[in-house]
C-alpha positions in Angstrom: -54.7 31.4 20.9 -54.4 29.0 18.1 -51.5 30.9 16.8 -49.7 30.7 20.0 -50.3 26.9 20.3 -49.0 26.3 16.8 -45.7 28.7 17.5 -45.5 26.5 20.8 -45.2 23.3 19.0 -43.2 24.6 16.5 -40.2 25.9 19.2 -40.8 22.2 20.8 -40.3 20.8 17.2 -37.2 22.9 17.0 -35.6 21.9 20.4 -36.7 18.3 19.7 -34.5 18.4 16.5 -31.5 20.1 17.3 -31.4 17.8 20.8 -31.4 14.9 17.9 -28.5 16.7 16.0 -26.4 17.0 19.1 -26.9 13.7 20.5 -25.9 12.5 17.0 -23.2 15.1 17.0 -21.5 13.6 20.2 -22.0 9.8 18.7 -20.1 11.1 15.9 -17.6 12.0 17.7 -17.0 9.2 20.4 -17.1 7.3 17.3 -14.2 9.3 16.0 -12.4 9.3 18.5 -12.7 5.6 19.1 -11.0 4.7 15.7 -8.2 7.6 16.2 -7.1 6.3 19.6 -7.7 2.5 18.2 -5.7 3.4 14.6 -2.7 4.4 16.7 -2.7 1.6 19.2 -2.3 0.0 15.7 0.3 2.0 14.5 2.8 2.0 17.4 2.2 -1.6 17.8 4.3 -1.8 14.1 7.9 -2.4 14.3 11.0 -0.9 12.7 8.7 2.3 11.6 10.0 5.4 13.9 10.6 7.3 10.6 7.8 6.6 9.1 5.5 7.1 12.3 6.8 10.5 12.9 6.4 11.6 9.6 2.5 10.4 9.9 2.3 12.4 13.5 3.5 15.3 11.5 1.3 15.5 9.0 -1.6 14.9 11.9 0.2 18.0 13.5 0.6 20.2 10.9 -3.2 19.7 10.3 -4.6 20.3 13.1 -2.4 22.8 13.6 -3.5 24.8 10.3 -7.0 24.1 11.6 -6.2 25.7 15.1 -4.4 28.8 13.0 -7.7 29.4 10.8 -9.8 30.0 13.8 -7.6 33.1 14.5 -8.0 34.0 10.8 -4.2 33.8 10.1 -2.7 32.9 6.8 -1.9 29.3 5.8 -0.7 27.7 3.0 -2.2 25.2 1.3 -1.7 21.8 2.4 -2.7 18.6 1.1 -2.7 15.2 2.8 -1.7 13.6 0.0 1.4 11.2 0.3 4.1 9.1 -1.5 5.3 6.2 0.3 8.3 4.4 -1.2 9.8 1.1 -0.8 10.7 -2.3 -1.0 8.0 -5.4 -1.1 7.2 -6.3 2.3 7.9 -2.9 4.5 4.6 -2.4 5.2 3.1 0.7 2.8 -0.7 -0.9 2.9 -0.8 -1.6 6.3 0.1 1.5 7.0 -2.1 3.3 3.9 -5.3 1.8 5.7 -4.2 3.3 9.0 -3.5 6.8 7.8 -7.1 6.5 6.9 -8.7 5.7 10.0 -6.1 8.4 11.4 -7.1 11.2 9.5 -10.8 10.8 9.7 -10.9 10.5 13.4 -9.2 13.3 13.1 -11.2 14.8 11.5 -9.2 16.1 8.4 -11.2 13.9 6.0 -15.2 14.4 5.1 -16.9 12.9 2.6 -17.8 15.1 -0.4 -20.7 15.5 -2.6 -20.5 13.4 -5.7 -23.5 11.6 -7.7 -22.9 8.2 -6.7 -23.2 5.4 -9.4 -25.4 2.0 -9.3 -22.2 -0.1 -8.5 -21.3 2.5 -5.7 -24.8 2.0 -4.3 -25.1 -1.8 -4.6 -22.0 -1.9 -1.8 -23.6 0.4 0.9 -25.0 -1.4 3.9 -28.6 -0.3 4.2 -28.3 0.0 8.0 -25.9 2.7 8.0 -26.2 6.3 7.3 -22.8 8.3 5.2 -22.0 9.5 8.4 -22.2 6.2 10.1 -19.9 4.9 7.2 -17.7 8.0 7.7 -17.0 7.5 11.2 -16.9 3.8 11.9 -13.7 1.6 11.3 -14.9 1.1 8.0 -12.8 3.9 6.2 -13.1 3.8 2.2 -9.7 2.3 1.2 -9.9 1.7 -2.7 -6.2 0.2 -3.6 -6.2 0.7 -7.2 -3.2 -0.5 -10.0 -2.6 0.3 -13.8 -4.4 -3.0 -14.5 -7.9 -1.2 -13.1 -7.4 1.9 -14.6 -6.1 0.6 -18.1 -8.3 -0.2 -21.0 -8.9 -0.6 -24.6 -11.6 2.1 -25.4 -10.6 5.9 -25.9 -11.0 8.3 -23.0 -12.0 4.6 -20.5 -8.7 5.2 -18.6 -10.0 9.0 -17.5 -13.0 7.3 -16.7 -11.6 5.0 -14.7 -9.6 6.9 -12.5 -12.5 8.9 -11.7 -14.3 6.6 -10.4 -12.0 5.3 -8.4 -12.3 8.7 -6.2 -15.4 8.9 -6.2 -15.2 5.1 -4.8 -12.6 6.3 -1.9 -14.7 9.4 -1.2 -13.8 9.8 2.7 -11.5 7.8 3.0 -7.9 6.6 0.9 -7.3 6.1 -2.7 -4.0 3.9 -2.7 -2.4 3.4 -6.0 -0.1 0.5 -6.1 3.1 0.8 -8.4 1.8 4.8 -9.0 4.5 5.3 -12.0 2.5 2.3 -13.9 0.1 4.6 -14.6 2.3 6.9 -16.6 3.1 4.4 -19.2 2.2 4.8 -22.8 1.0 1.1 -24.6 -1.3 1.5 -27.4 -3.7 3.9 -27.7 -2.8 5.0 -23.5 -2.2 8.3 -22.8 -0.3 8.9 -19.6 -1.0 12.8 -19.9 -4.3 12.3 -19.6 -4.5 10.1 -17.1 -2.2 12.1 -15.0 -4.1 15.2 -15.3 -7.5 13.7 -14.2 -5.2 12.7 -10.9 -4.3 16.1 -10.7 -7.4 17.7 -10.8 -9.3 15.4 -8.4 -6.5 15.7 -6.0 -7.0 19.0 -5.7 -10.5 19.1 -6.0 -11.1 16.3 -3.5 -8.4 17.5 -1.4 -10.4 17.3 2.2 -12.4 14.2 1.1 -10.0 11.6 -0.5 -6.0 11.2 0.5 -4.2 10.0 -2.2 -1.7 7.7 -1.6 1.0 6.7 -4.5 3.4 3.5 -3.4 6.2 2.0 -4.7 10.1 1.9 -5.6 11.8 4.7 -4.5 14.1 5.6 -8.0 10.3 4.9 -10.3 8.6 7.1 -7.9 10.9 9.9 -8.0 10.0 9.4 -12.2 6.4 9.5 -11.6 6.3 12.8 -9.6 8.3 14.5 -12.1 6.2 13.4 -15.1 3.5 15.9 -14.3 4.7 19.3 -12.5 1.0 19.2 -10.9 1.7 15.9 -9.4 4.9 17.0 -7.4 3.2 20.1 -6.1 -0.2 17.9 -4.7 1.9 15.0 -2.9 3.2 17.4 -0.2 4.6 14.1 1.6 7.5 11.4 1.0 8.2 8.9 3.1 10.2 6.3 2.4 9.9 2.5 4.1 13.2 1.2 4.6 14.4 -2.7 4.5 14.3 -4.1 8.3 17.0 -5.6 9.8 17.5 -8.8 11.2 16.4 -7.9 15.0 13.5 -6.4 13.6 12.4 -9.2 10.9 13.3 -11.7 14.3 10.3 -9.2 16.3 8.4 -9.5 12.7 8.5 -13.6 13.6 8.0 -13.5 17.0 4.9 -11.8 16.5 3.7 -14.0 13.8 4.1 -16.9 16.3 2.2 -15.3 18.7 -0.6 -15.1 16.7 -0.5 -18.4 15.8 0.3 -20.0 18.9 3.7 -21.3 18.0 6.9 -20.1 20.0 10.4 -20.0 19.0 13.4 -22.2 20.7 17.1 -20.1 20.8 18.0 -22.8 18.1 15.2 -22.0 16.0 15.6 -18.0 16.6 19.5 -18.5 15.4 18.5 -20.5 12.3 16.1 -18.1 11.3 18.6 -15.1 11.6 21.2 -17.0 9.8 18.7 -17.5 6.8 17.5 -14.3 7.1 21.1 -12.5 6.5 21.0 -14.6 3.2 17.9 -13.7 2.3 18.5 -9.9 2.6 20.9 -10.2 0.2 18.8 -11.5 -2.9 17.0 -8.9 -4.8 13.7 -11.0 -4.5 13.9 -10.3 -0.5 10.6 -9.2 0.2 10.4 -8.0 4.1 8.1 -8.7 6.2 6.6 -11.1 3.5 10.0 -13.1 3.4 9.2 -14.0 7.2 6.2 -14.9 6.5 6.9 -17.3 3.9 9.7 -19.0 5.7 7.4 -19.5 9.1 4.9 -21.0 7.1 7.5 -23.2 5.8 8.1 -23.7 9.1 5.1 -24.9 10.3 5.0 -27.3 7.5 8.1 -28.9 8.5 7.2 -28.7 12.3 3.9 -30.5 11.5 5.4 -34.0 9.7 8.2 -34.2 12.3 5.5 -34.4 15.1 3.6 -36.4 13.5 6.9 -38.3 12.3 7.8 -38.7 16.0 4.7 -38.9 18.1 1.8 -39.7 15.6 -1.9 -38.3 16.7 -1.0 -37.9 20.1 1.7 -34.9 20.8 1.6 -33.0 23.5 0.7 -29.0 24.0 4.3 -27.8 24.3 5.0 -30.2 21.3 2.4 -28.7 18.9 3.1 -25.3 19.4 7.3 -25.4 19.9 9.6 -24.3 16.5 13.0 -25.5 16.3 16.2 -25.6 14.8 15.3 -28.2 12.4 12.1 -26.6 11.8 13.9 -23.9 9.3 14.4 -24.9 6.2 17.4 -24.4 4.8 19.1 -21.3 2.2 18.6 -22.8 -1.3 17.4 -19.4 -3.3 15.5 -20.1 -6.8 16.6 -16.6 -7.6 19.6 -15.8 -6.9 19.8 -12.6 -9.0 22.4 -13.7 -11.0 24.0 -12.1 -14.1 22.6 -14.7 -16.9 25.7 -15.7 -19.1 25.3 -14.4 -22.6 27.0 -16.8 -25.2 27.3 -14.1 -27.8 28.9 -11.6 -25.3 32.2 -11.6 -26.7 31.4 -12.5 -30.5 32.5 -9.3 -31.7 36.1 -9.8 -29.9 36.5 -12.9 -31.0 35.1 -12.3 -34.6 37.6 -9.4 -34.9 40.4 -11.3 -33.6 39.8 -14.4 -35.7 39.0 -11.8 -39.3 35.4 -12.9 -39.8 34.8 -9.1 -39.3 36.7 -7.0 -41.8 35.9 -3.5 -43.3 33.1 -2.9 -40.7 31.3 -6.1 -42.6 30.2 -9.0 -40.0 30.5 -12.9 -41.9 29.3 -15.2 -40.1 30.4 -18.8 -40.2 28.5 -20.9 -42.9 26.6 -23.1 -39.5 24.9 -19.6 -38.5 23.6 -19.1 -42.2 20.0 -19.5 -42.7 18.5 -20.3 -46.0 14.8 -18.1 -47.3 12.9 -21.2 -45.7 14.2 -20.3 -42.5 16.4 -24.0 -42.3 19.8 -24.6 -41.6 22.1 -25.0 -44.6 
């Protein structure tokens, strides 16, 4: 009798449990699906990125499709959700880094992985929440990293370094910022070594961190073909182009909204006319550039109401931009080829015979005595 009593209890134990796992099991996965269907809200919301959001649908596709093909036990090859994104300032590579984050573990595609987790890991958790609470919530790891946190002055730091910056995106995304920085040799830095801890935690961590790499197109091309391991684990490219005017003029528009300002067809035209100029410097920095001018903007809009009506303006004047309102073109780099004085010395030397027999003699005002003074 006692020992059916204490089996009974036991099974109610066991139902009592597994009820808990699957009522945590469905929370898990509302709240998955909450930050999937919320991350791409987000990332159709983005302007001038078609390219680039297909080629994030298609990784999401080819994922879950390999996951669909596995159930059938049929063959796949292996796949990493590891990017490159390349690019110009300004085109939106971060923005859409965190997003890929959210994206992938809604999807499900990234779990966090078993690591020991160090004090400074620790000291950053929120008490309140379990891993899988911190897995599944919009609160996606996304360590952006750069050769500045990687690099030190101690042998074998760097390696160091870079590991723990995956095991500080575990589940989630580890974005590295100008990636082909981190190939560079200075000092004692060794860029093989660096690169082949990167390699090895890719794959290693290859369903709990995505690893991101960002930057300029031709430097990132150098970067993948440093290490024949990195080409083979980044098994996406996809490359953020410039936007154009109509786009950057959405970029604004959007902006405004969000700061309760609108735009006048004056001011609209004088942005797009600064804006053509702009594209043309080699400092022309996106999404970034339109930000800068419509805080500039702003500024100007605010001492010309005040100029004009003092404390007292009315609604439509403190939120109206217009023509006068956009500052105008006046570059401080223009990207300019600096004019080099001694750029044809060797012409003119040779034309004029202070250059004879493959000797150079320069005049006696260019000689400098032992003391380093003028003669």
């Amino acid at each position: 009798m006692i020992n059916n009593n204490f089996s009974q209890r036991n099974a109610e134990k066991n139902n009592d449990n597994r009820e808990v796992v699957e009522r945590n099991d469905v929370r898990i996965s509302n709240k998955k699906k909450k930050m999937y269907d919320e991350a791409m809200k987000e990332l159709n919301k983005l302007d001038g990125m078609e390219t680039v959001k297909n080629k994030i649908l298609e990784a999401l596709a080819l994922s879950k499709v390999f996951r669909a093909r596995e159930k059938y036990n049929l063959n796949n090859e292996q796949h990493a959700l590891h990017m490159i994104f390349t690019g110009n300032a300004g085109t939106g590579k971060t923005t859409v880094a965190r997003l890929v984050g959210k994206l992938f573990v809604g999807a499900g595609l990234l779990q966090k992985g078993n690591y020991k987790q160090t004090r400074s890991d620790l000291s950053h958790r929120n008490p309140f929440h379990s891993d899988d609470d911190n897995n599944t919530t919009s609160d996606v790891p996304f360590v952006e990293c750069t050769n500045a946190d990687i690099a030190s002055a101690f042998w074998g730091e760097d390696e160091k370094n870079m590991k723990k910056k995956f095991d500080q995106a575990n589940g989630g995304v580890l974005f590295i910022d100008e990636a082909y920085s981190m190939i560079s040799r200075s000092g004692h830095r060794s860029g093989e070594k660096v690169s082949a801890v990167m390699v090895a935690e890719m794959e290693n961590r290859r369903n709990s961190v995505c690893v991101i790499g960002a930057g300029y197109p031709s430097e990132m091309e150098e970067f993948i073909q440093y290490n024949t391991g990195l080409a083979s684990r980044f098994s996406t490219v996809i490359h953020f182009p410039n936007y154009t005017v109509p786009q950057l003029l959405q970029i604004a528009r959007n902006m405004c909204l969000e700061r309760d300002y609108k735009m006048t067809e004056g001011y609209i035209k004088a942005l797009a006319e600064r804006l053509e100029k702009e594209r043309l410097l080699y400092t022309f920095g996106n999404a970034r550039t339109v930000r800068n001018i419509l805080e500039e903007s702003i500024r100007k809009h605010a001492k010309r109401v005040y100029d004009q009506f003092g404390s007292d303006p009315s609604r439509e004047d403190l939120i109206t931009l217009k023509e006068e309102d956009v500052e105008a073109f006046n570059p401080v780099f223009k990207g300019e080829e600096i004019v080099d004085p001694f750029k044809d010395y060797y012409a003119k030397a040779v034309a004029s015979g202070l250059i004879s027999g493959g000797k150079a003699m320069l005049p006696k005002r260019l000689k400098f005595s032992n003391r380093g003074s003028h003669q």
